[in-house]
Each structure stands twice: as structure tokens, then as C-alpha cells.
C-alpha positions as CSV (number, residue, x, y, z in Angstrom):
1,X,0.0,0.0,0.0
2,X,1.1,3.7,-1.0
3,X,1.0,6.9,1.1
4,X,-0.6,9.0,-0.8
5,X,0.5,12.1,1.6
6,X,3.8,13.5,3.0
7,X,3.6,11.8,6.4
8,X,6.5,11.4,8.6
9,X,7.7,7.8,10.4
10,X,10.2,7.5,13.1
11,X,11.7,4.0,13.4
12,X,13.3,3.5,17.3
13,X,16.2,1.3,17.8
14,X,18.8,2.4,20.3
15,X,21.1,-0.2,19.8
16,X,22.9,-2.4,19.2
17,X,25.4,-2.8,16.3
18,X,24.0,-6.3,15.1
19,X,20.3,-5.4,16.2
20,X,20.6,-2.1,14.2
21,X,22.0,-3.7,11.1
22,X,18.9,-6.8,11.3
23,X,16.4,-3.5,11.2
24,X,17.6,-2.3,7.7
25,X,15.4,-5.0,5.7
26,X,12.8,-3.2,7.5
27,X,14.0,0.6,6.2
28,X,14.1,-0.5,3.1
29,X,11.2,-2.4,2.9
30,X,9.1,0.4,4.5
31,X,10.5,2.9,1.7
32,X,9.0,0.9,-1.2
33,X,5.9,0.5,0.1
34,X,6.0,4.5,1.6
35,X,7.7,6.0,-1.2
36,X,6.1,9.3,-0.1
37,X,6.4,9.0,3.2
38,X,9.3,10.6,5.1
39,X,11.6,8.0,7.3
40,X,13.7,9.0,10.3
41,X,15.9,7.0,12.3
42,X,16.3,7.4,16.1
43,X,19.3,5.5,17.4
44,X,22.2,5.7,19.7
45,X,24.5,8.6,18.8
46,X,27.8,6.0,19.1
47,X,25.8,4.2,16.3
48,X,25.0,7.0,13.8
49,X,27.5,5.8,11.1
50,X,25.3,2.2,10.6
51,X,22.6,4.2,9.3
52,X,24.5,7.5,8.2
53,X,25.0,6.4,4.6
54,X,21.1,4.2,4.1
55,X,19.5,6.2,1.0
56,X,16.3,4.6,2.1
57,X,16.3,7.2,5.0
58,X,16.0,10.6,5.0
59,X,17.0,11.7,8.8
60,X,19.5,9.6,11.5
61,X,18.9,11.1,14.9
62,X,21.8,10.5,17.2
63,X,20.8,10.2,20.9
64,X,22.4,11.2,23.6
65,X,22.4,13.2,26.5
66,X,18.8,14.4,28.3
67,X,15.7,12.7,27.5
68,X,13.3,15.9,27.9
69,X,15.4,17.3,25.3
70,X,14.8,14.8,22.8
71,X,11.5,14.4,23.0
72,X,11.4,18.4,22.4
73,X,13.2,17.9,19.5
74,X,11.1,14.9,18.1
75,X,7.8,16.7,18.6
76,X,8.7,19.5,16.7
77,X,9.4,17.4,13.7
78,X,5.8,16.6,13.6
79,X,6.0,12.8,13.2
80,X,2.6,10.6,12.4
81,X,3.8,7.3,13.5
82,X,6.4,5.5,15.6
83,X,7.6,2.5,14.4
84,X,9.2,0.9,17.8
85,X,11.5,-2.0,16.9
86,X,13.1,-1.8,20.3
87,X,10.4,-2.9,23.2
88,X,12.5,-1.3,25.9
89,X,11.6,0.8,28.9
90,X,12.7,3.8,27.2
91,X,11.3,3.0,23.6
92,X,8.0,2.5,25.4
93,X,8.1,5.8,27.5
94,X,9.2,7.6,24.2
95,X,5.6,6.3,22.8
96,X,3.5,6.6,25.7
97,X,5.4,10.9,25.9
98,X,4.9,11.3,22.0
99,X,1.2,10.0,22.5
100,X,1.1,9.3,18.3
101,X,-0.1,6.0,16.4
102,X,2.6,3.5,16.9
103,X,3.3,-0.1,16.3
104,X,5.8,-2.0,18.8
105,X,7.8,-5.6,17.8
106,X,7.4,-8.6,19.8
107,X,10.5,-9.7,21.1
108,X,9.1,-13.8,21.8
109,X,9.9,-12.8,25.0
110,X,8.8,-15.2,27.7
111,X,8.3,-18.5,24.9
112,X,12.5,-17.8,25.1
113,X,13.0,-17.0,29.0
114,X,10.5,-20.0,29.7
115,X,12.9,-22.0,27.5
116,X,16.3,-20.4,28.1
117,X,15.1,-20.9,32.1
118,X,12.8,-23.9,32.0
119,X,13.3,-26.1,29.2
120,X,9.7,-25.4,28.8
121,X,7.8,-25.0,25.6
122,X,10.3,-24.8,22.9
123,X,11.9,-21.8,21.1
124,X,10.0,-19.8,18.9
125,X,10.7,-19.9,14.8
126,X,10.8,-16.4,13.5
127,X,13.8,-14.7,13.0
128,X,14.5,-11.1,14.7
129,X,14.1,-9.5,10.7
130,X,10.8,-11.8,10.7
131,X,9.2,-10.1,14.2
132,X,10.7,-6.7,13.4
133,X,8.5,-7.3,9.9
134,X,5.4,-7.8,11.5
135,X,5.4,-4.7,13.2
136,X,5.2,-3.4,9.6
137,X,1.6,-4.1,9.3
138,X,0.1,-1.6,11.1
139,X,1.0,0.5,8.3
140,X,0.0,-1.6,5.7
141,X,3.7,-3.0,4.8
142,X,5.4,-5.9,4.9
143,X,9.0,-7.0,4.1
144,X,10.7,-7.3,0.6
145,X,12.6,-10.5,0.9
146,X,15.9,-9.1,0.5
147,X,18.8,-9.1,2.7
148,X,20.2,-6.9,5.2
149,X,22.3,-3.8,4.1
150,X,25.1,-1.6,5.7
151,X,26.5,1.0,3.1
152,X,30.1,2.6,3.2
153,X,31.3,5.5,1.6
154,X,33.4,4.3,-1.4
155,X,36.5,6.7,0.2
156,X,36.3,4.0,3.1
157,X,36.5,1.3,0.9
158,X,39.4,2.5,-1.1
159,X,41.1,3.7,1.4
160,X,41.4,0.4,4.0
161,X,41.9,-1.8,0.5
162,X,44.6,0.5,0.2
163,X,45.7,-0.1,3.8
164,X,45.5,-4.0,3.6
165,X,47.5,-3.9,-0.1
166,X,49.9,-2.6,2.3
167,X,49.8,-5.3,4.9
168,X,49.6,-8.6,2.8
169,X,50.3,-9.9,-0.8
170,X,46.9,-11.7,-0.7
171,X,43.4,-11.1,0.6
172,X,43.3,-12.0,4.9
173,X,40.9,-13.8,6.9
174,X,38.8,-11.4,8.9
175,X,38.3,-12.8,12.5
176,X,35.8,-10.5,14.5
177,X,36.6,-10.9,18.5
178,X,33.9,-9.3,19.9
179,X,30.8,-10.2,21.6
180,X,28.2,-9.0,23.6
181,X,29.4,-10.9,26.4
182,X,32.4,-13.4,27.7
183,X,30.3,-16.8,27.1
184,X,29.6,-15.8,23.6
185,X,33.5,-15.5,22.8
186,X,35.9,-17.9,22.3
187,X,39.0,-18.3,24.1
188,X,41.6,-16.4,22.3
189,X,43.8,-19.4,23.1
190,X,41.9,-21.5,20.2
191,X,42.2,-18.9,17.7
192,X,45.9,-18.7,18.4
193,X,45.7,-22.2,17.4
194,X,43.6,-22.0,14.9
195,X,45.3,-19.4,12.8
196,X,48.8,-21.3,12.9
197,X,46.4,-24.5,11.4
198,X,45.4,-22.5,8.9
199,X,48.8,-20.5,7.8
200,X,46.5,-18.0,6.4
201,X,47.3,-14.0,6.6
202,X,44.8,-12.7,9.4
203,X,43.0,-9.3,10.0
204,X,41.9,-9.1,13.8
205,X,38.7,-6.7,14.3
206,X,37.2,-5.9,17.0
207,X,36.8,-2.7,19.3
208,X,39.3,-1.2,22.2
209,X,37.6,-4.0,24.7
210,X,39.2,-6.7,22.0
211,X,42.9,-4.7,21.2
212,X,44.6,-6.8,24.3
213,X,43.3,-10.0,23.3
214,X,44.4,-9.0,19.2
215,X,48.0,-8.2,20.3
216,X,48.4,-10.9,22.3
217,X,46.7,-13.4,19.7
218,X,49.2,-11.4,16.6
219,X,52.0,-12.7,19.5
220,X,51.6,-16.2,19.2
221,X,51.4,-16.7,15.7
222,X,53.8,-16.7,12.8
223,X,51.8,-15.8,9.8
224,X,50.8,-12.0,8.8
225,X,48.5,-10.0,11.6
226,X,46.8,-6.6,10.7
227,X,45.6,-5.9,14.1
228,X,43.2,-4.0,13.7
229,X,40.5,-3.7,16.9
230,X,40.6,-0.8,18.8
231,X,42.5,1.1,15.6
232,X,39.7,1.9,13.1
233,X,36.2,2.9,13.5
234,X,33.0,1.1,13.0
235,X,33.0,2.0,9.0
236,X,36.5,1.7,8.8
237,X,36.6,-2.0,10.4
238,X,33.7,-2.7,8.0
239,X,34.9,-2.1,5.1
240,X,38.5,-3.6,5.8
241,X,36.5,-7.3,6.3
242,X,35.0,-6.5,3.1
243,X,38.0,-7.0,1.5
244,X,38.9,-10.4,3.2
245,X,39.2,-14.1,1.9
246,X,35.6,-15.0,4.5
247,X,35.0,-14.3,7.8
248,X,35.6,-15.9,11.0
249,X,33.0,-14.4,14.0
250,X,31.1,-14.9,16.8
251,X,27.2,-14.0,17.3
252,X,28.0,-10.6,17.2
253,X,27.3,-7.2,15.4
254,X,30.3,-8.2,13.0
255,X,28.7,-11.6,11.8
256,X,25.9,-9.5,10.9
257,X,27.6,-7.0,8.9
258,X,29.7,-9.6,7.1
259,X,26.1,-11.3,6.4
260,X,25.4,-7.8,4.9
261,X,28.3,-8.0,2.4
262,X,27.0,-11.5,2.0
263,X,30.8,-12.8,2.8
264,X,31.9,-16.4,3.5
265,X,30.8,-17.0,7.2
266,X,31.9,-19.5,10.0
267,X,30.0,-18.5,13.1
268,X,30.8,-19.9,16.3
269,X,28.1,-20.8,19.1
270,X,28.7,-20.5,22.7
271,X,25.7,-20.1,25.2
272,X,23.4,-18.8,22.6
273,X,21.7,-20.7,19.3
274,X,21.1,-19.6,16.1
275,X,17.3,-20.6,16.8
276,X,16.9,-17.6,19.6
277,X,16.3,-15.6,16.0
278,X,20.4,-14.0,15.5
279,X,21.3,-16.3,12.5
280,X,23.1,-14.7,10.1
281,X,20.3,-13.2,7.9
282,X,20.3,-15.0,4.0
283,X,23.8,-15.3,4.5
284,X,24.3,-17.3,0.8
285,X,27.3,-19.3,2.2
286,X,27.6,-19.7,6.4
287,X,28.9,-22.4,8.3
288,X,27.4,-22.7,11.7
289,X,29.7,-24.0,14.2
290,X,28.3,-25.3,17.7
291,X,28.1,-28.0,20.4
292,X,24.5,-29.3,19.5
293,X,25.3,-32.1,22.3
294,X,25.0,-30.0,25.4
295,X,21.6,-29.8,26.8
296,X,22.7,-27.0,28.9
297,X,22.6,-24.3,25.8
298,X,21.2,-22.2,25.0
299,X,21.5,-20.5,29.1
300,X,20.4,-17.5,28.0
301,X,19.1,-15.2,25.3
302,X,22.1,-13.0,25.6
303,X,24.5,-15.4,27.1
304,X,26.1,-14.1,30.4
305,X,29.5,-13.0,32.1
306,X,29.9,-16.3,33.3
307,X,29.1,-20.0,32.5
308,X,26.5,-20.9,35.0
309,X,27.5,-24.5,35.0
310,X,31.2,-23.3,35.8
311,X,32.6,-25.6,32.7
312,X,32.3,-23.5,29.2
313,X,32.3,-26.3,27.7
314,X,30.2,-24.6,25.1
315,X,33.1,-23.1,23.6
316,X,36.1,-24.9,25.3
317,X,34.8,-27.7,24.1
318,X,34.8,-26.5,20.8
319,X,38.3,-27.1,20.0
320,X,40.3,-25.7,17.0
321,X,41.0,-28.8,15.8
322,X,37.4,-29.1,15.5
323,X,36.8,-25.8,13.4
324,X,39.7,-26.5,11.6
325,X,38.0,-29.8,9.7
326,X,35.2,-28.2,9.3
327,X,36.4,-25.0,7.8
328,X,38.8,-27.1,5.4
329,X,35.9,-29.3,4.1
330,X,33.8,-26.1,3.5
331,X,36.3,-23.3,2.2
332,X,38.9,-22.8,-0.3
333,X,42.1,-22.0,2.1
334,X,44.5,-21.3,-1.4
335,X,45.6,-17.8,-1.0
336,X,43.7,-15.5,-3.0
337,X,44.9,-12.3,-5.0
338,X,42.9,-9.1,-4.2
339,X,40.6,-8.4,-6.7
């Protein structure tokens, strides 16, 4: 369905990087059917370059500082609907303030925590993009059928190709550190291991919460290391994986922006499942790696600080050698010239 007036949307999602990146089906979807319709996008302000660079929207609004101020700015912009694909306290209190039309997403909320907690019921099917979509039909939209999408400006891109041409002979494999939290992350012990199986040139991303674990990981190994976490932006770490061999990451923002670029993907599983809705979104070529054997996973929708069963065998468990295989019977590991 077509607008057929000048109306104004605000979409809310705060954060974070992977969550923002699974809502820009949703943008873009929402522009074709709206074509007429203007679309703002109210985020985090430490996540404005995500969205920055979308043609499908026509305002990113960077939050940060005093609430009262912010909602003095929104009402002035005289918006006609709030599209909420956040759920939290402070999404919620921005609709119930605004006081305009709105649609919020379901979040599958207690069919996971009664599982996650329980082992009761079982997990729900949709995919995050899938409940974010349904939210959609409150204004007569639905979604496209197409991917995710994180643009970068093409002086990024040239400019990091530039800066790995200088690094290595031959296109690296991206490893992304990160993750939300410690029992989604893999002991940096394994992928010291794992990169001197491989023998492959390596570019280590992540942010300054990952640079320790990067260095120490570039210290153990003998083969090429860009280190790159905690040294380049957001954009800037981007659009160096673009330019890698595939990519090596945890459920993280990363593996979703590699799913964007629609890379090579091995993703590997600790406390949470790709069934709590985070798969990699139409990713045309991921390997999912994971201990299916463990009753105890998924513990949480998030995962935690600490294993609660006090073993991590999750992802200790999931040994190197392990990945390894599995990477060697699905990838090409010949050196490739960049492009």
C-alpha cells in the first residue's frame, strides 16, 4: 500500500550494532511500500554511522544526552507514526510521551525465557528480521525478501583496500573478536591455534575492549596479523573485512555486517543458538559452528558474564582442531589475489 500524503515515520532502535543492522530489511522495505512518506531513524548517537549512509532514510537522529530534550526535538518534527523496533523501557516511554499512532515488535519474549530458564515449551521460529516485519503491518507494509544492508562511503573502501594492499600480498581472513558478552566469545587461546592451522594471513577486528586479546593473539602466531580492533572505527573495520578471503565471528554485530556484504561466514556458538532468532540473515554461504550435544545451551538469550555450569564447555569444548575440519571441508584456504 502507498501513502498517498507527505507523512513522517520515526523508526526507534537504540542499539545495538548487530540489532541495528537486522532492522535495515525493514527501512528499506518500508521505503518501497511508503515511497512518499518521510523516514527518520532514532538510534544511539555512538551508532549513527550504521545508518549514516542508508539512501532509504532521509533523517538519522543520534541520541544522547537528556531525554526531555529529545523528545522536544522529536515533537517539533511533527512525526505521524512511531515504528518501535526496540520494546525497551525507554522506547515505550518515548511512545506513551509522543502520544502518536505507533506499532511496537514482539520480542518472543517469555516462549525464550520460559525455555532459556525452564526447558519449557520450545523456542519460537521467527527470526529477529521476521518479528521486526510484523510490526510493519500496522501500516500496511510488509517485508521485501531481500537481505540486510550496511553502506560505506566508497572513500572508506578504497582507502582500508589500500591499507591491507599494504599489509599482505593476498586477501586475509577477517576474525571478529567481539561479543556482547564473555560466554559468547571464544578463548583467544583457540584462535591462536587456529590461525597457525590455517597459515593463512589474518586481520583481527574488534573494538578497544578486543585490542589486548588482538596483540596478544598477533603474538603467538607466525603468519601475517593486521591488528586491527581498537585502531579503526566502525565504517573503517567494516569495510577492511569487506575485502577479506571470508570471515571468522562470533554472534556478534560483525557476523551480521559480514552477512550484509553477503561474505563467507563461519560462526561460532557458545551459550546462545542460532534458533533464539540472531542467525546470520540469508547469508548465501555460512557455516554454523556449535556444540548441539549440550543440553545445557542455549542459558540464556544473551548469554552471560559467566558459565553458570562453571565448565564453558560450550566453547572450550569447541576445539580448534574441531573448526579446523570443518572450515577445510567447506572453504577454499588457497591464498587469494585481491581483486
Amino acid at each position: 500500500m502507498e501513502s498517498s500524503g507527505k507523512d513522517k515515520i520515526l523508526i526507534v532502535r537504540f542499539s545495538s550494532i548487530g540489532d541495528i543492522v537486522l532492522t535495515t530489511p525493514i527501512v528499506r522495505s518500508l521505503r518501497v511500500c511508503r515511497p512518499n512518506s518521510e523516514i527518520h531513524f532514532l538510534t544511539k548517537a555512538s551508532y549513527l554511522p550504521l545508518l549514516l549512509h542508508n539512501p532509504h532514510l532521509d533523517r538519522v537522529i543520534g541520541f544522547e544526552g537528556d531525554f526531555e530534550d529529545l523528545l522536544r526535538d522529536l515533537r517539533a518534527e511533527g512525526y505521524s507514526f512511531i515504528l518501535d523496533l526496540h520494546g525497551s523501557l525507554r522506547s515505550r516511554l518515548l511512545r506513551f510521551r509522543m502520544g502518536l499512532p505507533s506499532a511496537v515488535y514482539s520480542k518472543d519474549r517469555w516462549p525464550i525465557l520460559m525455555y532459556t530458564r525452564f526447558r519449557l515449551g520450545r523456542l519460537p521460529s521467527r527470526h529477529t528480521v521476521e518479528r521486526y516485519g510484523a510490526a510493519l503491518g500496522a501500516l500496511g507494509c510488509g517485508l521485501d525478501g531481500g537481505r540486510t544492508e550496511v553502506f560505506l562511503p566508497p572513500a572508506i573502501l578504497d582507502s582500508m583496500q589500500q591499507t591491507l594492499l599494504m599489509e599482505f600480498k593476498t586477501k586475509p581472513v577477517a576474525i571478529a573478536l567481539g561479543g556482547l558478552t564473555a560466554t559468547k566469545r571464544w578463548p583467544r587461546e583457540h584462535f591462536a591455534e587456529l590461525i597457525r592451522m590455517m597459515g593463512l594471513p589474518i586481520l583481527l577486528l574488534g573494538g578497544k575492549a578486543e585490542e589486548q586479546d588482538a596483540q596478544w593473539i598477533a603474538s603467538q602466531v607466525d603468519v601475517p596479523v593486521l591488528v586491527a580492533a581498537g585502531k579503526f572505527g566502525l565504517l573503517e573495520s567494516a569495510a577492511l573485512m569487506k575485502h577479506s578471503m571470508f570471515v571468522i565471528s562470533h554472534d556478534s554485530g560483525f557476523m551480521h555486517i559480514a552477512s550484509s556484504f553477503d561474505l563467507p561466514l563461519v560462526t561460532l556458538w557458545g551459550s546462545t543458538v542460532p534458533e533464539l532468532g540472531f542467525a546470520p540473515y540469508q547469508a548465501s554461504r555460512c557455516l554454523i559452528l556449535e556444540r548441539k550435544d549440550l543440553a545445557c545451551r542455549p542459558c540464556s538469550k544473551l548469554g552471560s558474564d559467566r558459565c553458570p555450569k562453571k565448565h564453558f564447555e560450550c566453547m572450550v569444548g569447541l576445539t580448534p582442531s574441531h573448526v579446523f575440519q570443518a572450515i577445510s571441508q567447506d572453504f577454499d584456504l588457497k591464498n587469494k589475489d585481491f581483486s
